[in-house]
C-alpha positions as CSV (number, residue, x, y, z in Angstrom):
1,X,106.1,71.8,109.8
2,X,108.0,74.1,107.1
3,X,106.2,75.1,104.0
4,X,107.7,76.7,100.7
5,X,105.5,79.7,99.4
6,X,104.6,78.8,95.6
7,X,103.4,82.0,94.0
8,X,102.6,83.0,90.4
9,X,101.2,86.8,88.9
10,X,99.0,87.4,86.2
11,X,99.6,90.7,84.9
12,X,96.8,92.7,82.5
13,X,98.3,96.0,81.3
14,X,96.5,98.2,79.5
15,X,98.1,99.6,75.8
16,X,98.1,103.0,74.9
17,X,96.9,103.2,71.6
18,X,94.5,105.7,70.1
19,X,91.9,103.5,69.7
20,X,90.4,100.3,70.9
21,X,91.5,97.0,70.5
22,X,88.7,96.3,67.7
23,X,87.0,99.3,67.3
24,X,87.9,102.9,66.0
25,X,86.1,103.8,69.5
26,X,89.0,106.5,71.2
27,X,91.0,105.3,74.2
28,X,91.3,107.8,76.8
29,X,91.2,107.9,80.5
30,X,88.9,109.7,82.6
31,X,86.3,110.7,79.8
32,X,82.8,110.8,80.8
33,X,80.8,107.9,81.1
34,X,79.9,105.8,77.9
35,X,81.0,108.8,75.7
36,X,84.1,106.7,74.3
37,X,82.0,103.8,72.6
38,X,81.3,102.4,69.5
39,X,78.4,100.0,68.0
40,X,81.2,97.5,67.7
41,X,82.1,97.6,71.7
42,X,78.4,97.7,72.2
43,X,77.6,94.2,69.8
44,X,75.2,96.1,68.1
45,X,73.9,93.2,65.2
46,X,75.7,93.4,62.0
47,X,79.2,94.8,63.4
48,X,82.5,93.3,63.1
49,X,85.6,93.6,64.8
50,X,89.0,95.2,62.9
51,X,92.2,94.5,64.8
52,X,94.5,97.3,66.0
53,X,97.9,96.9,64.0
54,X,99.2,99.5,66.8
55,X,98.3,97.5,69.7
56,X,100.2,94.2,67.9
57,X,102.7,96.0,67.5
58,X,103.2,97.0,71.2
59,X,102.4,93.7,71.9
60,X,105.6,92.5,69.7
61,X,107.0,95.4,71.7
62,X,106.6,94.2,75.1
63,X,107.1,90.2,74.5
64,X,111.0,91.0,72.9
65,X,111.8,93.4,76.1
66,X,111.0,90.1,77.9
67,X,112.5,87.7,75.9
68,X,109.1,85.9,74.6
69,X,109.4,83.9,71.4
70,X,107.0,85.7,69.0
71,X,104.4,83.7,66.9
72,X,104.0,84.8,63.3
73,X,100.8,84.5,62.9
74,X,97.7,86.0,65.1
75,X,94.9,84.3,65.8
76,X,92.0,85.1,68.2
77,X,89.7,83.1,70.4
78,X,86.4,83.6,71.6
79,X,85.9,83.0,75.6
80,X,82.5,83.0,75.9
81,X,81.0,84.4,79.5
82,X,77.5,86.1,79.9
83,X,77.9,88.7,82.4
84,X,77.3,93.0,82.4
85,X,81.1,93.7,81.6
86,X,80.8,92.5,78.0
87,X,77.8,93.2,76.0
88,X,78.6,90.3,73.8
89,X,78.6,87.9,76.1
90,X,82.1,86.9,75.1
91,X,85.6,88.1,75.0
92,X,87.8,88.2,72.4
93,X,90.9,86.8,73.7
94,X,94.3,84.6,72.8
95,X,93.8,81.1,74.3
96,X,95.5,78.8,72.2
97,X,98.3,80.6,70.2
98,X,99.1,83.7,72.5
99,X,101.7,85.8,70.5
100,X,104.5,85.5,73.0
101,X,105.5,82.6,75.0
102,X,108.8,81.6,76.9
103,X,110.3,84.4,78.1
104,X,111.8,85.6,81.4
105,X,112.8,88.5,83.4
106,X,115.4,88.6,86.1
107,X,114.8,90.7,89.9
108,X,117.5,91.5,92.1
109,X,116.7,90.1,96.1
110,X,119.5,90.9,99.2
111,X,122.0,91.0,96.1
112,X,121.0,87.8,94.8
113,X,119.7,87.7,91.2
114,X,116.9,85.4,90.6
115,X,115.0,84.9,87.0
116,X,111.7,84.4,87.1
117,X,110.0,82.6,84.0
118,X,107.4,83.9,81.9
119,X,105.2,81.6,80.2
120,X,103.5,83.6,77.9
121,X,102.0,87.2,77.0
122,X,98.8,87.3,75.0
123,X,96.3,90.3,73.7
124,X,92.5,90.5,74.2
125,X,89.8,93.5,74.9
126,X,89.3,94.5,78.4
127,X,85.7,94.6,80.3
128,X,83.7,97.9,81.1
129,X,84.4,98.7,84.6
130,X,81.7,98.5,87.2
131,X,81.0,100.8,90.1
132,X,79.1,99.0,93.0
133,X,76.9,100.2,95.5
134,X,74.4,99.0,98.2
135,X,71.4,98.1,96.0
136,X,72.7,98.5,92.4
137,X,75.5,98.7,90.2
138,X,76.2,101.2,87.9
139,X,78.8,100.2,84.3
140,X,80.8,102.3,82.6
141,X,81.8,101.3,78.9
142,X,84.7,103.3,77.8
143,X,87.2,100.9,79.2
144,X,85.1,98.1,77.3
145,X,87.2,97.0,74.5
146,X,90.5,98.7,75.6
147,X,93.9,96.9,74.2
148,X,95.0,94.6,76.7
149,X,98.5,92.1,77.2
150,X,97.8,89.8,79.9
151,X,101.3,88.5,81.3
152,X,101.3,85.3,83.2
153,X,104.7,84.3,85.1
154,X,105.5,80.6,86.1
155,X,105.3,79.7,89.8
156,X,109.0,80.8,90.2
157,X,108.2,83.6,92.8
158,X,108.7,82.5,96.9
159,X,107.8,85.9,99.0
160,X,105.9,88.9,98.7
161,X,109.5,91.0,98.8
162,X,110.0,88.6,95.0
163,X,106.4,89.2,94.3
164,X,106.8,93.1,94.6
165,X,110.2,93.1,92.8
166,X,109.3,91.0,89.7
167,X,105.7,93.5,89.6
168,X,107.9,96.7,89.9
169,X,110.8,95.1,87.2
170,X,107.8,94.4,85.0
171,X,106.1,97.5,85.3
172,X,109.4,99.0,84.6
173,X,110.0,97.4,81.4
174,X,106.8,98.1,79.9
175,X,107.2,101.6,80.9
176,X,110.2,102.0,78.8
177,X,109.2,100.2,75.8
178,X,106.4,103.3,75.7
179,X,103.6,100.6,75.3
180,X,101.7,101.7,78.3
181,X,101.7,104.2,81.1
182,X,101.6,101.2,82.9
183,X,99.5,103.5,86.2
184,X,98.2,101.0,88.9
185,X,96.2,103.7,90.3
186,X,94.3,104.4,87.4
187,X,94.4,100.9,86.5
188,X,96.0,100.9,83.2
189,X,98.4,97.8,84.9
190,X,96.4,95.5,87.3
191,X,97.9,92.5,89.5
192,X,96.1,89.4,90.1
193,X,98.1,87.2,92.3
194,X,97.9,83.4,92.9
195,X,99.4,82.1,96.7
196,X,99.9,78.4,97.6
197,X,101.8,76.4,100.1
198,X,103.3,73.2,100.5
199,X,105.6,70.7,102.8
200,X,109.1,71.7,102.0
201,X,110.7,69.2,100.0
202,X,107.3,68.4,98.4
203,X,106.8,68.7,94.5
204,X,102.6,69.0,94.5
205,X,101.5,72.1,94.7
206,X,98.8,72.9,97.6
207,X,95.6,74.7,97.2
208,X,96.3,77.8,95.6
209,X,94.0,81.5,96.2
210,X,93.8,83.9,94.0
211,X,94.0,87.7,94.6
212,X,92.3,90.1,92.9
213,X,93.4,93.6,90.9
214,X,96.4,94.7,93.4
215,X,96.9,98.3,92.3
216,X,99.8,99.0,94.1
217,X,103.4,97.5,94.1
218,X,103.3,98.1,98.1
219,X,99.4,96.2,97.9
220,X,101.3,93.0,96.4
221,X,103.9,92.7,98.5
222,X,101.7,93.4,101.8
223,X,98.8,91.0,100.5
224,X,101.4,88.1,100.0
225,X,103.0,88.3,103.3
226,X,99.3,88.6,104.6
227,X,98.3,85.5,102.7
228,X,101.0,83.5,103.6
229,X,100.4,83.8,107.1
230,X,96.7,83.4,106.9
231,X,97.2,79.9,105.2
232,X,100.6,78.9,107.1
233,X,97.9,79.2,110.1
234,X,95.2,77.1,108.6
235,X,97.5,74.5,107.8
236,X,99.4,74.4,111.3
237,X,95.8,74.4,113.0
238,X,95.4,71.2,111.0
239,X,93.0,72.8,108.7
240,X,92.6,72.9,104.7
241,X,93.3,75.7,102.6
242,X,89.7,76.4,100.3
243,X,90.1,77.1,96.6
244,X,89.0,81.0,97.4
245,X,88.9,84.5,95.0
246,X,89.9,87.0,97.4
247,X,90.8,90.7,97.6
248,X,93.3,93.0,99.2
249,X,91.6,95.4,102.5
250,X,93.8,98.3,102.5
251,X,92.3,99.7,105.7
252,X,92.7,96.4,107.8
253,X,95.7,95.1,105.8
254,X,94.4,91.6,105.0
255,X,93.1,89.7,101.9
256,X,88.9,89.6,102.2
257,X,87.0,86.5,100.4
258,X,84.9,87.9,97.5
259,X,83.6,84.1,96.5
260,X,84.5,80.3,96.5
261,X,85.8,78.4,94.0
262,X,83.4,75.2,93.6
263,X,84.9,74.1,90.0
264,X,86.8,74.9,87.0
265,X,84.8,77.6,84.5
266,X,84.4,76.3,81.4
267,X,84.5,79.6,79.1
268,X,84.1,76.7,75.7
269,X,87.0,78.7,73.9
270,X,87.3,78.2,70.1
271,X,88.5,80.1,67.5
272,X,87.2,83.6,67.0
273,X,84.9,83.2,63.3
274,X,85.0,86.8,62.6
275,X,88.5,87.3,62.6
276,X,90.8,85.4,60.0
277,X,94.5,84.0,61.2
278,X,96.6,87.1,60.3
279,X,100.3,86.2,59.0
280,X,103.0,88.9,60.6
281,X,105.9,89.0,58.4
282,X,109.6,88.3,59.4
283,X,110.7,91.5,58.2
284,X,107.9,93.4,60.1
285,X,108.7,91.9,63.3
286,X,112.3,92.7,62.9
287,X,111.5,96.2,62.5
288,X,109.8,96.1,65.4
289,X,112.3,94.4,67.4
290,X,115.3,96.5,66.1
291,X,113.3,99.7,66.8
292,X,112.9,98.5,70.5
293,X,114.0,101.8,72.8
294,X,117.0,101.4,75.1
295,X,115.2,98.9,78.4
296,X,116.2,99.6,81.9
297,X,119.3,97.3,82.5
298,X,120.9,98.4,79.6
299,X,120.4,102.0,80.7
300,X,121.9,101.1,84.4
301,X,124.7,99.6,82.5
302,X,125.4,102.6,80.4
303,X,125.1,104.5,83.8
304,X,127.8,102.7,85.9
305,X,130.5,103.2,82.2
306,X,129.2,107.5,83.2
307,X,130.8,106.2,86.8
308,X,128.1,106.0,88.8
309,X,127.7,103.0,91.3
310,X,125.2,100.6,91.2
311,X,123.1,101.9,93.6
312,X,122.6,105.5,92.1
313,X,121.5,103.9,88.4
314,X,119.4,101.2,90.0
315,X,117.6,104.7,91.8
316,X,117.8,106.6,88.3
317,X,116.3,104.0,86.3
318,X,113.1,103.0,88.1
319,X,111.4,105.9,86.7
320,X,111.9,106.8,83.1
321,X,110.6,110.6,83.0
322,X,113.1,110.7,86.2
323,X,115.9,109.1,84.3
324,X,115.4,111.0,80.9
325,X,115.3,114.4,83.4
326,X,119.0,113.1,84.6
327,X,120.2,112.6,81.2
328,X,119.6,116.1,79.9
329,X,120.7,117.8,83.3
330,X,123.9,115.9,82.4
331,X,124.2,117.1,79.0
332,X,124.3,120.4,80.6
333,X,127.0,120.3,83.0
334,X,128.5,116.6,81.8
335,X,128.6,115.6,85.7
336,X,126.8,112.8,86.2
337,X,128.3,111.8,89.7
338,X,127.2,115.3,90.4
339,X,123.8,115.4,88.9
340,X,122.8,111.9,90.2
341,X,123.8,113.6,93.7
342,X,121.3,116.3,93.1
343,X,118.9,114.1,91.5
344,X,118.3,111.6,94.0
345,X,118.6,113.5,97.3
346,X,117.6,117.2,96.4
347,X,114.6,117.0,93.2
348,X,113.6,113.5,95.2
349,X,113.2,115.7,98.2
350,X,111.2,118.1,96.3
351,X,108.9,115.9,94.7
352,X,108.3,114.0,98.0
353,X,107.2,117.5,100.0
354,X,104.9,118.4,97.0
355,X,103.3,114.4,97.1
356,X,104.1,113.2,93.5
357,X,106.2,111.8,91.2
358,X,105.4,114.2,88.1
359,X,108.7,116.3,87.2
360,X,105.9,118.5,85.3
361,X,105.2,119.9,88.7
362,X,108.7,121.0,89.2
363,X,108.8,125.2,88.3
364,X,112.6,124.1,86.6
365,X,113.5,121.8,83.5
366,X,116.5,119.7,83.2
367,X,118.2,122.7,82.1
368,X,118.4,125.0,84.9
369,X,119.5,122.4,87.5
370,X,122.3,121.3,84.9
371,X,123.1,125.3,84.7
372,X,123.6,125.3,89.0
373,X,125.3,121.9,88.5
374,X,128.1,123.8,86.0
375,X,128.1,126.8,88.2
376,X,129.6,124.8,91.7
377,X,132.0,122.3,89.3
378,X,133.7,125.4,88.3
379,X,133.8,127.3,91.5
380,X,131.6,129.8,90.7
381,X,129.4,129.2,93.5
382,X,130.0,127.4,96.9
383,X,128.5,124.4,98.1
384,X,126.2,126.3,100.5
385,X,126.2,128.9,97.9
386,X,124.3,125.8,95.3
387,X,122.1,124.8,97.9
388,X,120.6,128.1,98.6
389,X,120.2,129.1,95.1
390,X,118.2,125.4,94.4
391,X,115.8,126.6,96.9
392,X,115.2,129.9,95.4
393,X,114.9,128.2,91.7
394,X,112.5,125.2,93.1
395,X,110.4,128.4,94.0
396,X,110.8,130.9,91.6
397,X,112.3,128.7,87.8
398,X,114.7,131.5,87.6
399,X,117.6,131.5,85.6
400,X,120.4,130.1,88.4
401,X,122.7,132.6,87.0
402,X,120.4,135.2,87.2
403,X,119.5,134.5,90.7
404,X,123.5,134.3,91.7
405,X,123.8,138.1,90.3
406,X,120.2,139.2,92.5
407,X,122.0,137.9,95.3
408,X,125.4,138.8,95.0
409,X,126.2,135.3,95.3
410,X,129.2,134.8,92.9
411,X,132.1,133.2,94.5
412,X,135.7,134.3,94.3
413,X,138.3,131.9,93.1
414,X,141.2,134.6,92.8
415,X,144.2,133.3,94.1
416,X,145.9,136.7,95.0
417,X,142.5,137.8,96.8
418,X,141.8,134.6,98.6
419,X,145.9,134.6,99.5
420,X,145.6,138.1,100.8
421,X,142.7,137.1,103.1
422,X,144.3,134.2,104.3
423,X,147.4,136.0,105.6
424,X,145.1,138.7,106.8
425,X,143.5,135.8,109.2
426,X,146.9,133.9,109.8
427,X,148.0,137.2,111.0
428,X,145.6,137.5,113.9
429,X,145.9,133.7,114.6
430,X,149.5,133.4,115.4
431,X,149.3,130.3,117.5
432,X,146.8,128.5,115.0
433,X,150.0,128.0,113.2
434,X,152.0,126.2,116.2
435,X,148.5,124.4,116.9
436,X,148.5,122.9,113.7
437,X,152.0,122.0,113.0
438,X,151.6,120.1,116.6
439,X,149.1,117.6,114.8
440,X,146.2,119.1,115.7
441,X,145.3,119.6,112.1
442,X,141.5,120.2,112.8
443,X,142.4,123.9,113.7
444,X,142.3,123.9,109.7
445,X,138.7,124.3,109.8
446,X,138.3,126.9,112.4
447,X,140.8,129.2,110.1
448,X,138.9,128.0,107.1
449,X,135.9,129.9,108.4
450,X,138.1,133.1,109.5
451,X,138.7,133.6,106.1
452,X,135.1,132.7,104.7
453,X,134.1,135.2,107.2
454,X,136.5,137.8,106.5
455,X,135.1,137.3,102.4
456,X,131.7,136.9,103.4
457,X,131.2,133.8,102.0
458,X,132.4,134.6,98.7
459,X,135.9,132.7,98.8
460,X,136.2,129.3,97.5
461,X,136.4,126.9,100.3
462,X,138.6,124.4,98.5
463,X,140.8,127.0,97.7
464,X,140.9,128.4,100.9
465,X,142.4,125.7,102.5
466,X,144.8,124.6,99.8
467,X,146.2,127.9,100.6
468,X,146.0,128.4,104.0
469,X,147.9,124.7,103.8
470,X,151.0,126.1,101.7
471,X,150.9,129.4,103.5
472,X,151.3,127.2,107.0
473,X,154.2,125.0,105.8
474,X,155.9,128.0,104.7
């Protein structure tokens, strides 16, 4: 038996306001403990909720980047839960009329593109987050009340490799749009992912499980594929799947039951009373939407018109402080072929040894690379030359011109010293001549290196052998 994966992601991402969702309570990570609260996010009697016009605004933000039809007017519902995560005993949510709905986004897989549907994108307050131990639970409130968009795909999504690309494509989005820092790790953007399968050819969709707060693209992927297999198993072993919440194990690399699902909650939504249906006008949403920043295939566009290929801006673009770093190295020395080259395989490099992603960490801006960048387009530095100067600036931030001059590094491009060297060198090698006008061309490099030798590594090598070719066929 064959069976089709059916899979579908709920997305909460956390906005990066200045304050809460519906309280003036601040919104920073990493405070301490139940120091960023309010008597509104603790439902102290007599307080009222105020919305944030900032976080609809991101919210407006986020559902044009993804092509969501906006509603004009905002209404609020009430989902009513009593558990230690919301000292109201309810959340205020978007049930009936989220603010975006029908949208899409569209992820690249083995070269194929594939769209995967959005149904909708709505705002609420997120929970206090809860630290668990072996006989008691501790619950910190700061995060209680925190802007949240909670994005729901349809089931479009077949694999844990479409599961990871639509996750990373989504988190890449809101990234640019500046809504969010969008940091799994931190869990400013958490994953809850929903697995079924069924008989190929079928149209009802089997049992589905549901797995819990993936904070890492990797996670997503690995808890798919695990998932997959787990019930593909069941199934072939004539078993039934169970209607299960599970997590992600990231030491044993399998998804862990956390509880069973007996029945549907009933969270009896209705309309939130202390919040009136607020009209947005026409003219403010246009704002918004005209005002959105440049989104990540638009900039990978714009990058292949620069010349690059597709696979350097697909690289460039996945991270926006990495792609904004490009941009103003190329302003610098207006070679972007160039830059990308130094960008992907020499800063990557760097960042990898030093275990982030932060450019912050770097000791050079933007700047100084685009300065060592200019210095080897116009000769004044070799290849080697570049490379050994971009290990001195990743560990000093020098000036690359200044740390040419310590080094006495300056290449010579002179055409009357570099010709004198070469005929210096074909001198001694009188049968290098014969060797190569015999079609052993190859001997090309051997003289190339006489003369690099002979000016200590200060000739230009592309000028050396232009040279050493004319003085040859002479």
């Amino acid at each position: 038996m064959n069976y089709e994966t059916i899979i579908g992601i709920e997305i909460h991402c956390e906005l990066k306001t200045k304050t809460k969702m519906f309280s003036s309570a601040p919104n920073s990570f990493a405070a301490q403990p139940n120091t960023q609260v309010s008597p509104v996010d603790m439902a102290f009697p007599g307080t009222l909720p105020t919305v944030n016009k900032k976080a609809v605004e991101y919210a407006i933000m986020a559902s044009t980047a993804l092509g969501l039809t906006i509603d004009d007017t905002l209404i609020f519902d009430r989902k009513n839960y009593f558990y230690s995560d919301l000292p109201k005993g309810y959340q205020i949510t978007q049930q009936q009329r989220p603010i975006g709905r029908d949208g899409s986004l569209e992820i690249t897989i083995g070269g194929q593109k594939k769209t995967i549907r959005i149904e909708r994108l709505h705002m609420e307050e997120d929970t206090a987050k809860q630290l668990h131990f072996n006989d008691y639970t501790l619950i910190d409130y700061n995060r209680c009340g925190v802007p949240l968009i909670e994005i729901v795909s349809h089931p479009d999504i077949r694999s844990g490799e479409e599961a990871a690309a639509y996750v990373e494509k989504l988190r890449s989005i809101l990234l640019y749009t500046g809504v969010s820092d969008v940091k799994m790790e931190e869990g400013s953007m958490r994953c809850d992912v929903n697995v079924s399968l069924r008989p190929e050819g079928s149209k009802k969709f089997g049992v589905k499980t549901e797995i819990k707060n993936l904070n890492s693209i990797a996670n997503v992927r690995r808890a798919v594929d695990y998932e997959v297999e787990r019930q593909k198993q069941i199934l072939l072993s004539g078993g039934k799947i169970s209607p299960e919440t599970r997590r992600f194990d990231e030491t044993s690399k399998q998804t862990v039951l956390m509880r069973k699902k007996t029945s549907a909650v009933d969270y009896k939504y209705f309309t939130e009373p202390n919040i009136v249906p607020i009209h947005l006008s026409a003219d403010w949403i246009k704002k918004i939407k005209d005002n959105l920043p440049e989104l990540p295939d638009a900039r990978k566009e714009r990058y292949r018109q620069m010349g690059l290929n597709d696979y350097d801006a697909e690289v460039l673009v996945v991270d926006k402080d990495f792609s904004d770093f490009f941009e103003e190295v190329v302003v610098v020395c207006q070679q972007p072929k160039l830059a990308a080259n130094w960008m992907i395989s020499s800063v990557q490099a760097v960042l990898n040894k030093l275990g982030t992603s932060d450019l912050g960490s770097l000791k050079f801006g933007p700047a100084q690379l685009g300065q060592l960048i200019k210095m080897l387009d116009v000769g004044k530095v070799s290849s080697k030359q570049a490379k050994e100067l971009f290990e001195d600036l990743v560990l000093t931030g020098k000036d690359p011109e200044l740390l040419a001059k310590e080094k006495n590094m300056v290449q010579i491009s002179d055409d009357k010293q570099i010709l004198a060297w070469v005929k210096e060198v074909l001198e001694k090698n009188p049968q290098a001549i014969e060797t190569y006008k015999n079609g052993r061309t190859n001997i090309l490099g051997f003289l190339v290196g006489q003369v690099l030798k002979l000016s200590q590594g200060k000739a230009n090598p592309a000028l050396v052998s232009q040279l050493l070719k004319e003085e040859i066929e002479k």
